[in-house]
GUMIMI-558525 format. One line per 5 residues: number of its first residue (from 1); their letters; for each residue y, x, z of N, C-alpha, C. Coordinates in steps of 0.1 Angstrom, whole numbers, plus 2048, in hexadecimal, padded with zeros to 3 digits. Layout:
# residues N
NUM) A) Y:X:Z:Y:X:Z:Y:X:Z  ... $
//
This chain:
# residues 346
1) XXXXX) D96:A31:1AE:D8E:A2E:1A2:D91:A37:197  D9E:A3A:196:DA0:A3E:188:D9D:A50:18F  D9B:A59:195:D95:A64:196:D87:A65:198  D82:A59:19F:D76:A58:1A2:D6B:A54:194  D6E:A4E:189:D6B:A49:17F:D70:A48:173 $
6) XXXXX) D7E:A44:171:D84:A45:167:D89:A56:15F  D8A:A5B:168:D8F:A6B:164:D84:A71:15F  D73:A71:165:D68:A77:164:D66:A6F:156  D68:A65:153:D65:A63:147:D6B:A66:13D  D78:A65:13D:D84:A6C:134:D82:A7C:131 $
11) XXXXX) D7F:A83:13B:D7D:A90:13B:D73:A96:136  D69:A8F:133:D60:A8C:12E:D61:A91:11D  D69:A8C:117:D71:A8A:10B:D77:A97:108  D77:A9C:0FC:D7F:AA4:0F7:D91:A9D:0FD  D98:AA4:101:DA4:AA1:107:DAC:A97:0FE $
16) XXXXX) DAF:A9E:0F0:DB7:A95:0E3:DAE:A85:0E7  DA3:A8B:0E7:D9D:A7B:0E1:D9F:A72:0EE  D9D:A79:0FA:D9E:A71:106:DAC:A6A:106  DB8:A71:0FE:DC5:A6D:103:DC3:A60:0F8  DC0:A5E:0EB:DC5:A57:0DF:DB6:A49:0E7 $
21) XXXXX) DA9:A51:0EB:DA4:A45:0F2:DAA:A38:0FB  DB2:A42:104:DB9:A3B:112:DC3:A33:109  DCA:A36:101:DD6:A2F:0FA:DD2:A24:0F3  DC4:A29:0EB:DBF:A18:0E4:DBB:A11:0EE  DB5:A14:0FA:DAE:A0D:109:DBD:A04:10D $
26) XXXXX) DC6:A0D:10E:DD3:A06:112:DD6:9FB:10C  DD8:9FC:100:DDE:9F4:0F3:DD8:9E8:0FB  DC9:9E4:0F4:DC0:9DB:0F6:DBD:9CF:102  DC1:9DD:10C:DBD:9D9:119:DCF:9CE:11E  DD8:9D5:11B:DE5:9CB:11C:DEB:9BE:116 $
31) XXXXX) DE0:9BF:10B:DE5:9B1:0FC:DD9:9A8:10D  DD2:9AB:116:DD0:99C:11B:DD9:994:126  DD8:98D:126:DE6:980:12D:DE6:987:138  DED:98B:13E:DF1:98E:14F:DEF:99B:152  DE9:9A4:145:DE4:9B5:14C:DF0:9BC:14E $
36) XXXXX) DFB:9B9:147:E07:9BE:14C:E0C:9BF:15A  E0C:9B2:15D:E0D:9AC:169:E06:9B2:177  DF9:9B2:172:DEE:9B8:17A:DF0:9C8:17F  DF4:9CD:173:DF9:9DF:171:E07:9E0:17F  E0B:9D5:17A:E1E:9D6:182:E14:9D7:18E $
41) XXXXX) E12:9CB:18E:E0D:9C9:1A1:E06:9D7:1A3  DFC:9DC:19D:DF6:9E3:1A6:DFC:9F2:1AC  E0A:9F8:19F:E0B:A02:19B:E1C:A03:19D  E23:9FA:19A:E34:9F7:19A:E33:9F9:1A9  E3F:A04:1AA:E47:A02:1BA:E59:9FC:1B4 $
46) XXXXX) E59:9F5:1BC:E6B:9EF:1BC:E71:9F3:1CB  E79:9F8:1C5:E84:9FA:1D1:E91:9FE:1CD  E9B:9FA:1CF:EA8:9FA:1CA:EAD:A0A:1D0  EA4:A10:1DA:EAC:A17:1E1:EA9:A29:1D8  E9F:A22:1D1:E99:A2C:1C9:EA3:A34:1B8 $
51) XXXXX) EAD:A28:1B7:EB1:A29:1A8:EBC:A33:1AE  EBC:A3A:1A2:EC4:A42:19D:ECC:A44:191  ED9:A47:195:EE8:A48:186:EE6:A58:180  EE3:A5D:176:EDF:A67:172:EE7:A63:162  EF3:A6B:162:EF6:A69:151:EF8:A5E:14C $
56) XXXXX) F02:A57:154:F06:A4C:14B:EF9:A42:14F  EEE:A47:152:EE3:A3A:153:EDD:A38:160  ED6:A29:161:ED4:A2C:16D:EC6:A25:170  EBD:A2F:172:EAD:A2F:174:EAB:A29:181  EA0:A1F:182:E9B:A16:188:E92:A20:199 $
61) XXXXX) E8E:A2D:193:E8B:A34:19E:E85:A44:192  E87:A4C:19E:E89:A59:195:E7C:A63:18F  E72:A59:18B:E67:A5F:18A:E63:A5E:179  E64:A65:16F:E63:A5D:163:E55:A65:15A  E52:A62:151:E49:A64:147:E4B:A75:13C $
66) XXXXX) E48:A7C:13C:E4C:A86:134:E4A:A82:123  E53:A89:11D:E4E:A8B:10D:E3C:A92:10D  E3C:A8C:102:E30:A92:100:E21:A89:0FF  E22:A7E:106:E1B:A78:10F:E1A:A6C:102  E24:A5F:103:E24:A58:0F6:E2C:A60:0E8 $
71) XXXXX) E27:A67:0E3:E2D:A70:0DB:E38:A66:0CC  E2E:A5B:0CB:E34:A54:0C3:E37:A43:0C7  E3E:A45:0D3:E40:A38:0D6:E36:A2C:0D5  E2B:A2A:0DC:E21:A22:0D7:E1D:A1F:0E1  E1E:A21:0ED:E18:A1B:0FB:E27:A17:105 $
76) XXXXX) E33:A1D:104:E3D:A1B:10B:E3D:A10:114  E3A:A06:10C:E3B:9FB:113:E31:9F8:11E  E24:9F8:11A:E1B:9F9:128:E1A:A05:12C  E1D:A10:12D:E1C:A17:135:E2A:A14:140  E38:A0A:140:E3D:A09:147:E3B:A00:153 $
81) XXXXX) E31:9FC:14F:E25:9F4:15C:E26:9FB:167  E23:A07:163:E17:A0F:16E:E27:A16:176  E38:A15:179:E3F:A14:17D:E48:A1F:17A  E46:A23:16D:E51:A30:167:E5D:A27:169  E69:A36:173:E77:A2F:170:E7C:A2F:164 $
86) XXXXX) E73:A3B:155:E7A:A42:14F:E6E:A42:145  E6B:A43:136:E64:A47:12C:E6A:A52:121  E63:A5C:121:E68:A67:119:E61:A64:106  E65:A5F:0FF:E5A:A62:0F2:E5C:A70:0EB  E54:A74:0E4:E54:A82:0D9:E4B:A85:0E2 $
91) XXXXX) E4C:A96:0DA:E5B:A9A:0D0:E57:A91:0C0  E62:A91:0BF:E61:A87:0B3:E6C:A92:0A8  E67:A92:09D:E6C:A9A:093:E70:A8F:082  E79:A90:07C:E7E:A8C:073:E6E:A86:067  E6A:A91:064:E5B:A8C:061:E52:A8C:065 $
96) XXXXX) E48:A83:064:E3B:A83:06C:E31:A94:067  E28:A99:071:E24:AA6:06E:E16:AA2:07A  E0F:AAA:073:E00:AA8:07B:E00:AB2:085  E0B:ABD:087:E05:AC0:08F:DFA:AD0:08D  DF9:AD7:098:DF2:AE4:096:DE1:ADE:098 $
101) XXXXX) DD8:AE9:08F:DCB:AE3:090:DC5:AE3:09D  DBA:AD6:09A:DB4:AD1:0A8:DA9:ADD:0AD  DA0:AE0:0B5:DA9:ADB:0C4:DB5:AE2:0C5  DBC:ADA:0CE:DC8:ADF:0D6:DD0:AD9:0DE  DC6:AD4:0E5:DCB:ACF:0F2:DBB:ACE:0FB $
106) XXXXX) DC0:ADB:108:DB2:ADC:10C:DB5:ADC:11C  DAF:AD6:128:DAD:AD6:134:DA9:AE0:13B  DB1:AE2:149:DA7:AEB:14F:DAB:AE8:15C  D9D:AE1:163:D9D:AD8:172:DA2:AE3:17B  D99:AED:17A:D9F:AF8:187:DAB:AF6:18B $
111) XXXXX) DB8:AF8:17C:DC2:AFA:184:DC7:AEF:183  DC5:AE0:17F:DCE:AD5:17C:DD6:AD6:175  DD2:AE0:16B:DDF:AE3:15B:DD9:AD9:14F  DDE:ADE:140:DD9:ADA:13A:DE1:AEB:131  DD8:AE9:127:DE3:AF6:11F:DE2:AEC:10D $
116) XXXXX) DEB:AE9:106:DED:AE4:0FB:DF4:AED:0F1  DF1:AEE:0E0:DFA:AF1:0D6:DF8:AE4:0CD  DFF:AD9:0D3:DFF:AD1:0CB:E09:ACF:0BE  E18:AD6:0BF:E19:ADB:0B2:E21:AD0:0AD  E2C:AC5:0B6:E34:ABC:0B3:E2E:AAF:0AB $
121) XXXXX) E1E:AB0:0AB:E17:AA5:0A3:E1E:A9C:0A6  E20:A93:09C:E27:A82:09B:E2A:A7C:08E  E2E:A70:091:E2B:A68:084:E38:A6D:078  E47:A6C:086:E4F:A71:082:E5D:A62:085  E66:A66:08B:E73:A61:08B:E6F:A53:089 $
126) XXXXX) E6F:A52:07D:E6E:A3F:075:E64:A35:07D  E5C:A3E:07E:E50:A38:07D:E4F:A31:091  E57:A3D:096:E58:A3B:0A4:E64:A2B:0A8  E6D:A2E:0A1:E76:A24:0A0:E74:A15:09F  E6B:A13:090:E62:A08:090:E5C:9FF:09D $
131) XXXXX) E55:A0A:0A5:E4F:A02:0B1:E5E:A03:0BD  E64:A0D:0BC:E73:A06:0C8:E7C:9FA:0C5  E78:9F8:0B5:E7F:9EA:0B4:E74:9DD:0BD  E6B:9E0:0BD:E64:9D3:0C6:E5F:9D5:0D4  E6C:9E1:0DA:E6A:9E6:0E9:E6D:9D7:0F3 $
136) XXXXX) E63:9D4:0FC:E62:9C9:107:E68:9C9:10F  E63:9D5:117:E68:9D8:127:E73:9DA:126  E7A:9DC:134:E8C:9E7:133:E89:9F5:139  E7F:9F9:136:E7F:A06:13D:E88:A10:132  E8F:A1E:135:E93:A24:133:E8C:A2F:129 $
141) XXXXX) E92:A2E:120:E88:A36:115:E95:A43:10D  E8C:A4F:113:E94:A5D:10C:E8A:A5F:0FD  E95:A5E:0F8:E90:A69:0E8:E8C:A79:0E5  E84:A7F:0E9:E81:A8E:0EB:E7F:A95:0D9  E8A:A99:0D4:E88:A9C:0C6:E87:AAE:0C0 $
146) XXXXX) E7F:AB0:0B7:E81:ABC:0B2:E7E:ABE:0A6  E7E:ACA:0A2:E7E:AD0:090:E6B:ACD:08D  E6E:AC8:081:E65:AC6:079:E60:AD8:078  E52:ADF:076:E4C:AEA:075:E4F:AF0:06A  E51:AEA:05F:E56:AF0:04F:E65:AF9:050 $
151) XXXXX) E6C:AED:058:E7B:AF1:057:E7D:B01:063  E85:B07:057:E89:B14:05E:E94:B0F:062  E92:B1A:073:E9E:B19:07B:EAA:B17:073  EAF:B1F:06B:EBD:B1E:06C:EC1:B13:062  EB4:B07:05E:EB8:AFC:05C:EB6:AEF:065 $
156) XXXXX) EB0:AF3:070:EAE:AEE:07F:EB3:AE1:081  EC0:AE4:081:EC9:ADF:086:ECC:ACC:083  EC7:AD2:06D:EC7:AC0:06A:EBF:AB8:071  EB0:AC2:070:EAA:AB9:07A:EAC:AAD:083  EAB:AB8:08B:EB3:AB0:099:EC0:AA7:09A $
161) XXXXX) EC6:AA6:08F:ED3:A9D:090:ECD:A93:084  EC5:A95:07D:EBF:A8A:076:EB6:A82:081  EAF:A89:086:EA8:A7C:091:EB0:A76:0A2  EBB:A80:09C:EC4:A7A:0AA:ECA:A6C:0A2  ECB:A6A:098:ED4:A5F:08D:ECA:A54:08F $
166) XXXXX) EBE:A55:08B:EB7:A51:08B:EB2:A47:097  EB1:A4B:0A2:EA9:A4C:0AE:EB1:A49:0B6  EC3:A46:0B4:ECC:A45:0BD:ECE:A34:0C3  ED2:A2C:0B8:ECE:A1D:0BC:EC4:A19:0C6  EB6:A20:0C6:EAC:A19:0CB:EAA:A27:0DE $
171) XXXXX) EAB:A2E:0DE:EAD:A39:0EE:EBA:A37:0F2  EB5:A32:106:EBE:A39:10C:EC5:A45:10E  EBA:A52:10B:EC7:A61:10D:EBC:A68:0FF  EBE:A75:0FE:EB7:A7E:0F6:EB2:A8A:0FC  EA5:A90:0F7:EA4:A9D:0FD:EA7:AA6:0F1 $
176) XXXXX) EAC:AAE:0F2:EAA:ABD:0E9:EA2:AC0:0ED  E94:AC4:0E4:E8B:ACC:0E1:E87:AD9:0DD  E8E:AE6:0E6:E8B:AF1:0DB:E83:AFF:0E4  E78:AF9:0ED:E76:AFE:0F6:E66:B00:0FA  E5D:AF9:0EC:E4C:AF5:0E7:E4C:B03:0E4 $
181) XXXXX) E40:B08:0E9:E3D:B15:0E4:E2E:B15:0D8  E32:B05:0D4:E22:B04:0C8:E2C:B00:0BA  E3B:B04:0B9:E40:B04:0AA:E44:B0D:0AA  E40:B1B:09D:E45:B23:09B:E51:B26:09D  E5B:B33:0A9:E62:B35:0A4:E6F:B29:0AB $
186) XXXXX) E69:B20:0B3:E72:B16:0B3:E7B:B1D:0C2  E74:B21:0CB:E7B:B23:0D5:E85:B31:0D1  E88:B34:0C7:E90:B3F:0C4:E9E:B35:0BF  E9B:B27:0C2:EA8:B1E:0C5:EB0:B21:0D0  EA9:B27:0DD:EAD:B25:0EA:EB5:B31:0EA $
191) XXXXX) EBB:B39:0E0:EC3:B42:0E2:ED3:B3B:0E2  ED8:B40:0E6:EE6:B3E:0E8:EF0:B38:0DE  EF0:B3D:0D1:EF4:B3C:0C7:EF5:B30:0C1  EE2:B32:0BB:EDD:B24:0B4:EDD:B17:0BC  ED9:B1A:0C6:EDD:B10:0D6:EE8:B0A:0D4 $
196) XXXXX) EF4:B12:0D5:F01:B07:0D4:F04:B03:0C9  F07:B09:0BD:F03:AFE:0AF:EFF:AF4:0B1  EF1:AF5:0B8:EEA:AE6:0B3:EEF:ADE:0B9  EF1:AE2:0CC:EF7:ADB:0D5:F02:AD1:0CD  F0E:AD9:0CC:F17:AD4:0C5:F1A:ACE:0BB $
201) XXXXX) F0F:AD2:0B5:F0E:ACC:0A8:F07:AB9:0AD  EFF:AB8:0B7:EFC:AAD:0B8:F07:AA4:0C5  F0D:AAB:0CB:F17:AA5:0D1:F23:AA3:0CC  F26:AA6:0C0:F31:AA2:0B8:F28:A94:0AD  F22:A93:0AC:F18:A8A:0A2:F1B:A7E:0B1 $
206) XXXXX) F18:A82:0BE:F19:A78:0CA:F24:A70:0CD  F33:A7A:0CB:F3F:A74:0CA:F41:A6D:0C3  F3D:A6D:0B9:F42:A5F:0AA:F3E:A55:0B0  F32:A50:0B8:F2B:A44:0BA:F37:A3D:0C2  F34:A2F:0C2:F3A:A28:0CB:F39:A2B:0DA $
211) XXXXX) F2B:A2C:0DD:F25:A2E:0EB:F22:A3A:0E4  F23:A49:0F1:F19:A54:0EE:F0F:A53:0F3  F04:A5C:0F2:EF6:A5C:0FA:EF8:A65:102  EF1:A69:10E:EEB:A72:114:EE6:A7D:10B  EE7:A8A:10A:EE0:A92:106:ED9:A9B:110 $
216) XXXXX) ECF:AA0:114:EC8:AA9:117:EC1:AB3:114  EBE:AC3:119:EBB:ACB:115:EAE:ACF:11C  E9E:AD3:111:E96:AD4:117:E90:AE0:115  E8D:AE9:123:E90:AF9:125:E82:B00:126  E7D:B09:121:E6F:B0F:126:E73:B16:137 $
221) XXXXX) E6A:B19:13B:E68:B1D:149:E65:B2E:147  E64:B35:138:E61:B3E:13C:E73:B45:136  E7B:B3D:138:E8C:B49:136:E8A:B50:140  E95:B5A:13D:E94:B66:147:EA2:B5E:14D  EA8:B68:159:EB5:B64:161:EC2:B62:158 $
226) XXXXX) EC0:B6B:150:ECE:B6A:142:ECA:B5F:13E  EBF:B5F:138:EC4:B53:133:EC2:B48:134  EC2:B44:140:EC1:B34:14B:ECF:B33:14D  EDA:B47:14C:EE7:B47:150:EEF:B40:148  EEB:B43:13B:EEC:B3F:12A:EEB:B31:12B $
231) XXXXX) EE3:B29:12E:EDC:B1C:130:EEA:B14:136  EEE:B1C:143:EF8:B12:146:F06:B14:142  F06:B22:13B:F12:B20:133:F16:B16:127  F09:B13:124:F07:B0A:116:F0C:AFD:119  F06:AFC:124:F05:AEE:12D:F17:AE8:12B $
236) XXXXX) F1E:AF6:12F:F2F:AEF:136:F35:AF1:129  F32:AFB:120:F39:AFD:112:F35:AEF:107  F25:AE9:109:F24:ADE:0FD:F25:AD2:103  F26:AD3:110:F2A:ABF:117:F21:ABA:118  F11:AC2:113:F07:AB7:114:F03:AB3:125 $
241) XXXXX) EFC:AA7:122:EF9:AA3:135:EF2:AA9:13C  EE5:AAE:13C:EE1:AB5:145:ED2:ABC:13B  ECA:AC2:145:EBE:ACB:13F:EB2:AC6:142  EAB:AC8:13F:E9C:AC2:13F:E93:AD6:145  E8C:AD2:153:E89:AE0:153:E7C:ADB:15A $
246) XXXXX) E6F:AE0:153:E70:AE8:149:E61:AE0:142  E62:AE7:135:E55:AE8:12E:E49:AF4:12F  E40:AF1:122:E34:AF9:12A:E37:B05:128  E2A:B11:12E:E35:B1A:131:E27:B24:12A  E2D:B33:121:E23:B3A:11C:E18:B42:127 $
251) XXXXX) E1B:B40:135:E19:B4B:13A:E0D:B45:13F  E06:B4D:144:DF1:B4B:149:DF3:B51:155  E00:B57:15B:DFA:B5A:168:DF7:B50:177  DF2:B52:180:DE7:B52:189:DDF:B45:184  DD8:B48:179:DCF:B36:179:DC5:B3C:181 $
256) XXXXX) DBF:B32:186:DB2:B33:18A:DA3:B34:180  DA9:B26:171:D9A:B28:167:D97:B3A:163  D8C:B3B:161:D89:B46:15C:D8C:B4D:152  D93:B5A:154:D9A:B5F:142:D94:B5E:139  D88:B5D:139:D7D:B5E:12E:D83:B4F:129 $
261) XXXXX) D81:B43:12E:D84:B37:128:D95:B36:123  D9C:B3E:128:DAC:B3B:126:DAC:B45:118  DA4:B4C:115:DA5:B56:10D:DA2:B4E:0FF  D94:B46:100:D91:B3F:0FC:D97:B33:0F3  DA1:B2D:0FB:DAC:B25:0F9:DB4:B2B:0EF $
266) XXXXX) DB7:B34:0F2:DC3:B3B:0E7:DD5:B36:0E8  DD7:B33:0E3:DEC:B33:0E6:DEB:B25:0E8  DF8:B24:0EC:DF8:B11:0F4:E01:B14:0FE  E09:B06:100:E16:B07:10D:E0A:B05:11B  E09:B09:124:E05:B03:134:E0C:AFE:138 $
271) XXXXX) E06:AF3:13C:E0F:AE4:143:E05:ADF:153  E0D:ADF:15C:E02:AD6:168:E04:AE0:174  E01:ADB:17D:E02:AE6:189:E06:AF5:189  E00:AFC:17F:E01:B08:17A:E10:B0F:178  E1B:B04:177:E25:B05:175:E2D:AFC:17A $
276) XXXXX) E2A:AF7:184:E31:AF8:18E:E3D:AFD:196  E39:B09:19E:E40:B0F:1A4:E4E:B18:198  E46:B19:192:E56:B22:186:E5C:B15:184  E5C:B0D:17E:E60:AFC:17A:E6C:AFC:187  E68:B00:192:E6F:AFB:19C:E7C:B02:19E $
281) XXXXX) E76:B11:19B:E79:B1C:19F:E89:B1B:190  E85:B18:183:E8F:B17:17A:E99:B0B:183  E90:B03:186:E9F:AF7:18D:EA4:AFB:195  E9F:B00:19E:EA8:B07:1AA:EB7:B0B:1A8  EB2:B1A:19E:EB8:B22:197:EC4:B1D:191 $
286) XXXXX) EC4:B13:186:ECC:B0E:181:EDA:B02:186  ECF:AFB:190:ED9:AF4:19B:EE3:AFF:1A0  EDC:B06:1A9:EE4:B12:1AF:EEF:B19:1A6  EEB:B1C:19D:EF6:B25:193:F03:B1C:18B  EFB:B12:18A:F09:B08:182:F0E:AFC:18E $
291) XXXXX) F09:AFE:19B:F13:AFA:1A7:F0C:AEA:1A6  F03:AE7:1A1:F01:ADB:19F:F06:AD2:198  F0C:AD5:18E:F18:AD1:182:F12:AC9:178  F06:ACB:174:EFE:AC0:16A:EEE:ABA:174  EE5:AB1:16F:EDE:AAD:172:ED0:AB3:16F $
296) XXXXX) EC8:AB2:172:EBD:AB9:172:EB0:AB0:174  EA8:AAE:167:E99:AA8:166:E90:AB2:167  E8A:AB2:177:E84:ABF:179:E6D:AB5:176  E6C:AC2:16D:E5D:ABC:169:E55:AC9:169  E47:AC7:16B:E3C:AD5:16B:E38:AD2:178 $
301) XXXXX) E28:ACF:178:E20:ACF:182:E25:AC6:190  E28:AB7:186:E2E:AAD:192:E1E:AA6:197  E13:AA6:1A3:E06:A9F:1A2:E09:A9B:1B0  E14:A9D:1B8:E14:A91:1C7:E25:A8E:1CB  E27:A8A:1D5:E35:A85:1D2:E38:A8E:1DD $
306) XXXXX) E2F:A9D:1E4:E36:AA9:1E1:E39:AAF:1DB  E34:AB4:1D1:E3B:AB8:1C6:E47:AB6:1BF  E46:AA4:1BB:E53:A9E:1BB:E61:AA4:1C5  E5D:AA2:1CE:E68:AA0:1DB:E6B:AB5:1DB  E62:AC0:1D7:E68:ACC:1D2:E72:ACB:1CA $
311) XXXXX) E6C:AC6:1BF:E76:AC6:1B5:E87:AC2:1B2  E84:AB7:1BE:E90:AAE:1C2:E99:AB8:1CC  E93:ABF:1D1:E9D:AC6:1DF:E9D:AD3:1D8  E99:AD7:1C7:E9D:AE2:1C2:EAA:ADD:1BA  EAE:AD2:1B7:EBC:ACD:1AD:EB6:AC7:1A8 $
316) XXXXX) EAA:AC2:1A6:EA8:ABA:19D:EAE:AA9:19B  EB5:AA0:194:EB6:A93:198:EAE:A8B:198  EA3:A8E:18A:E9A:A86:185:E8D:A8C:187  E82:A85:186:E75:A8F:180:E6F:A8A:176  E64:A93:172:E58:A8B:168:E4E:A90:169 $
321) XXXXX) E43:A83:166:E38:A8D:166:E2E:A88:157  E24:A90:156:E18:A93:14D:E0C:A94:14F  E0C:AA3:152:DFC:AA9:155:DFC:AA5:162  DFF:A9F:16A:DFE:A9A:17B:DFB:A8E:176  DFF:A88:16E:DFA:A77:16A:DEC:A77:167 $
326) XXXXX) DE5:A81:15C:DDC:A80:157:DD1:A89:161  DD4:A8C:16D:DCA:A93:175:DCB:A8A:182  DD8:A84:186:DD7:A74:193:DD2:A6D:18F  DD8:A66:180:DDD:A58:17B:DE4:A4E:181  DE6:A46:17B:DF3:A3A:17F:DF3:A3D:18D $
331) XXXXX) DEF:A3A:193:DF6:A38:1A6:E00:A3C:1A5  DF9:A4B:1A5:E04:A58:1A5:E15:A54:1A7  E18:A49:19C:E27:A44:19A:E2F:A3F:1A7  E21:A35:1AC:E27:A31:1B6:E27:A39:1C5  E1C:A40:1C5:E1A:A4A:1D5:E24:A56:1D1 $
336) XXXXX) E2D:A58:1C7:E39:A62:1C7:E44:A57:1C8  E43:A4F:1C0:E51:A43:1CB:E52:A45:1D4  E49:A3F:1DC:E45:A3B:1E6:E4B:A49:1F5  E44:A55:1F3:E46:A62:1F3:E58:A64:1F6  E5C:A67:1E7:E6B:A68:1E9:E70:A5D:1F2 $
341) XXXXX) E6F:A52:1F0:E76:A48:1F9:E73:A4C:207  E6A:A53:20B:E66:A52:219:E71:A5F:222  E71:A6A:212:E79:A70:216:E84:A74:215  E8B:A6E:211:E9E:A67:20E:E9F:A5D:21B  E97:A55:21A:E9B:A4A:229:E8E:A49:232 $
346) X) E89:A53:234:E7D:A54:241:E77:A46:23F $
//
């Protein structure tokens, strides 16, 4: 149903408007008595055989939600219906910011991508908080945070340890953010330098707590070999838990849409099948080089629970998906359960 009718109508829609549609549709559609219920049944897989210990925590089954998606914490809760082990919110930034001008989030069916410059839009830290104080479910919810657009790099850093302060009471782990190619200037974080400052700068902020969090790091797909080398030196020098690989990626090669229309689009991360295989190709890489020493949330072009089950046999522990959500819809959660379990215990 939902490719057969629900997607053609959505797609239908300028993409922004289809996503903020689907979310008021959501809202509405869950305030009635039992639709939660109904969602579980149709869409929830359980199986004990599926959870996984990843960082101190331990996920109900390894398939989770990416940042990006509830940007401001506002659907978390029903969308853990539909059988996320895991909910990612953000990126979320200290103040709320609108965001780069509209359009900038645009589809393209050929390849099952999406390309976006959405530009860290959100309401901002507080405002996300607010709605995790009246979180229902126990699903697992990561904090994905980064620099507000105003702030220059080399004052970066408050940022991110202001909304780690913020944001820590109410998330299971955190993502570092410095790897969006729609904030000026931001991925000139991912150098080595400014990297471990921050790192450590927010894992020393982690020590003082009673309980620390999980930290994670979230990586573009387009590093070169140094510095994926770089990546896991950081990894064993700042103690954080593991990497997030990968985000969207600048590069346009082999799509299938027509260059005339990609041209048309203009700058924006590629996210969805398209990126894929590099996605994999960074996990591989990184498993292999750091011996399997940290954990790995391997994401990019997850749409069948092949895909998934790549990702997993590249080092990955965890996955996530996005643009596979919004091109399957819900099932998807469960026929990649379903999938991995078949292939862990036949």
């Amino acid at each position: 149903m939902y490719k057969s009718v629900i997607r053609p109508f959505l797609f239908a829609k300028p993409a922004e408007n289809a996503h903020h549609f689907t979310f008021g549709w959501l809202k509405r559609l869950f305030k009635i008595p039992g639709a939660a219920s109904i969602a579980k049944s149709l869409y929830d897989f359980e199986d004990s055989r599926l959870e996984v210990e990843a960082f101190g925590l331990k996920f109900k089954n390894p398939v989770g939600l990416a940042a990006g998606f509830d940007k401001d914490a506002k659907l978390f809760d029903e969308l853990s219906a539909f059988g996320f082990g895991f909910i990612e919110i953000g990126t979320l930034t200290p103040k709320g910011q609108e965001g780069n001008p509209k359009p900038r989030l645009f589809r393209l069916p050929k390849d099952q991508s999406l390309i976006n410059r959405m530009g860290f839009n959100n309401q901002g830290v507080e405002v996300a908080v607010e709605r995790l104080k009246r979180k229902k479910t126990t699903v697992l919810i990561g904090g994905n945070i980064g620099k507000n657009k105003v702030t220059p790099n080399d004052e970066a850093v408050n940022d991110y340890l202001s909304s780690f302060e913020t944001l820590f009471p109410h998330v299971d782990y955190f993502v570092v953010n410095v790897s969006s190619p729609n904030t000026p200037n931001l991925r000139e974080l991912q150098e080595k330098e400014p990297l471990k400052l921050l790192l450590m700068t927010l894992e020393a902020a982690n020590k003082l707590k009673q309980i620390r969090k999980p930290i994670l790091l979230k990586i573009a797909p387009d590093l070169t070999p140094e510095q994926l080398d770089d990546i896991v030196e950081i990894v064993e020098e700042t103690k954080i838990d593991g990497i997030i690989a990968t985000n969207t990626t600048i590069s346009r090669e082999g799509l299938v849409t027509e260059k005339s229309e990609i041209e048309k689009i203009g700058a924006g991360g590629l996210s969805g099948k398209s990126v894929r295989d590099r996605s994999t190709e960074v996990i591989r890489y990184l498993h292999q080089k750091s011996g399997g020493s940290f954990p790995i949330i391997g994401v990019g072009g997850i749409n069948t629970g092949e895909d998934a089950i790549d990702k997993l046999k590249a080092g990955a522990t965890l996955v996530q998906v996005y643009t596979g959500f919004i091109y399957e819809g819900p099932a998807m959660i469960k026929k990649i359960n379903k999938a991995i379990l078949k292939w862990k215990f036949g």
